[in-house]
N, C-alpha and C positions, 0 to 999 in steps of 0.2 A: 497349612493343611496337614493333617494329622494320614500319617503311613507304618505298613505294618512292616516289619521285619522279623529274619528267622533268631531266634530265640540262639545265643550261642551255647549255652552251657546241654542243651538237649542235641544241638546242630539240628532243632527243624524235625526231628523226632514225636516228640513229645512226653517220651520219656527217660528216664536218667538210672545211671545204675544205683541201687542199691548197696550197703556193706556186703551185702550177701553175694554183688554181681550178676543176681538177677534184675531184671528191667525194674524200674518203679514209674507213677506216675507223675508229671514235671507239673509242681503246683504254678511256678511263677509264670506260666503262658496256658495255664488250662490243659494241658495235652495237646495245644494246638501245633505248637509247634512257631506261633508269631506273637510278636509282642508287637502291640501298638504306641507308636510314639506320639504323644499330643506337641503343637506350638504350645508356647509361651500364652497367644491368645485364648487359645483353647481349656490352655489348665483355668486361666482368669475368671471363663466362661462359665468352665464347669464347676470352680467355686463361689462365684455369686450365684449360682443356681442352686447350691447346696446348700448357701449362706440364707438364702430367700428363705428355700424350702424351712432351714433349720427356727428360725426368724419368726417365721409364722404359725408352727408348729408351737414354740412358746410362749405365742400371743395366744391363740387357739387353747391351749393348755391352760394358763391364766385363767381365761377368763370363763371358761369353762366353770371356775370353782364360783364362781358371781351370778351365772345365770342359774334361778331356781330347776331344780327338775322335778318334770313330768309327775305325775299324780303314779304312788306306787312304785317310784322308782328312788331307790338308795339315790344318795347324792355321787358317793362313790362309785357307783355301778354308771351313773350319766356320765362323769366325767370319762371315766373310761373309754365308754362307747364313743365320746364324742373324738378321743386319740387314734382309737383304734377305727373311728370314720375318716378322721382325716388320712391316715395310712394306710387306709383301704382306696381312698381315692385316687392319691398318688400312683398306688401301685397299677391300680386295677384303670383308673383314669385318668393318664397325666395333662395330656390335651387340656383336662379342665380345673388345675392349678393354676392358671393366668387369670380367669376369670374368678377364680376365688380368693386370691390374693390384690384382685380389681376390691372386692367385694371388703376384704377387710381395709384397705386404700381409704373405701370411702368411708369405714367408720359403722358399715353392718355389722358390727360383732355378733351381737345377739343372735340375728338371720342367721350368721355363718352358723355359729354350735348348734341350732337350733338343726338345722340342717344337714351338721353332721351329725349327726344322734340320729338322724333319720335313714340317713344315709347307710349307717352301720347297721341299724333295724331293718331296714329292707332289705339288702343285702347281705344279713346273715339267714333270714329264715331263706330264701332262693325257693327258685321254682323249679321242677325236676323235666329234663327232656324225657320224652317216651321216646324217642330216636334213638340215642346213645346210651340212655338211660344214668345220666350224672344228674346228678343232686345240689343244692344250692347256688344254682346259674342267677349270676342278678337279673332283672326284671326286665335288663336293656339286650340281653343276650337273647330273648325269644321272642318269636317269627306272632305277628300280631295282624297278618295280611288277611288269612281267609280262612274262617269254620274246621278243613279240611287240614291247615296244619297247626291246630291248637294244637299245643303241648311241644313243638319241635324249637328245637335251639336255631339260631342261625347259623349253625354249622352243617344240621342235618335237613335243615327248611328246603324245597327246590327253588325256590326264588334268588335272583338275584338281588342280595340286600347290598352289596358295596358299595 
């Protein structure tokens, strides 16, 4: 099991002196002042999850240049969209890289790019909260319950969506 300890070179600080002898910021612990130690299991862990991610992102890439694009759309401009959907998933939804890597498993390719190109299209035009008033919120980010909070994010919705 993976624990933090204090950083020795800042002593827990977070920052380190400069040539000058004023403070600086300590990049190798963020300024936190801890470094986290992983096990053995854990590095394993987190490199076949890296290896997967990396894995399928090249499968994805592939085969992207195979599936024809969209009516109107550069071949160039699809593929893209469809990297920069899968990268948007990840980041934005990791949770549902199991099920997309289920999905390439069984030999969906097509569905997957298709998918993502959808993916990246929808969630780059966003829909704007009047609450906060932020711009490009994906489509899953707003409150769809009642009349009265159309337009609100689920940040600023009163409902309990958790």
């Amino acid at each position: 099991m993976s624990y933090q300890r204090t950083h020795r070179y800042c002593k827990g600080t977070g920052e380190v002196p400069r040539a000058s002898g004023l403070p600086g910021f300590c990049f190798a612990c963020n300024g936190t002042g801890k470094l986290t130690v992983y096990t053995a299991e854990e590095k394993a862990m987190q490199k076949a999850k890296r290896d997967r991610w990396e894995s399928a992102r090249t499968l994805v890439t592939a085969h992207a240049r195979k599936v024809s694009a969209p009516n109107g759309v550069s071949a160039l401009t699809f593929r893209l969209d469809v990297v920069a959907g899968f990268d948007a998933l990840g980041e934005r939804e990791p949770e549902r890289m199991e099920r997309l890597y289920a999905s390439l498993d069984a030999g969906r390719l097509n569905d997957v790019v298709r998918a993502l190109y959808a993916y990246r299209n929808n969630a780059s035009e966003g829909e704007h909260c009047t609450g906060c008033n932020k711009d490009n919120l994906p489509k899953g980010m707003m409150c769809d319950r009642e009349a009265a909070t159309k337009g609100l994010c689920l940040r600023c919705c009163p409902h309990n969506h958790g």
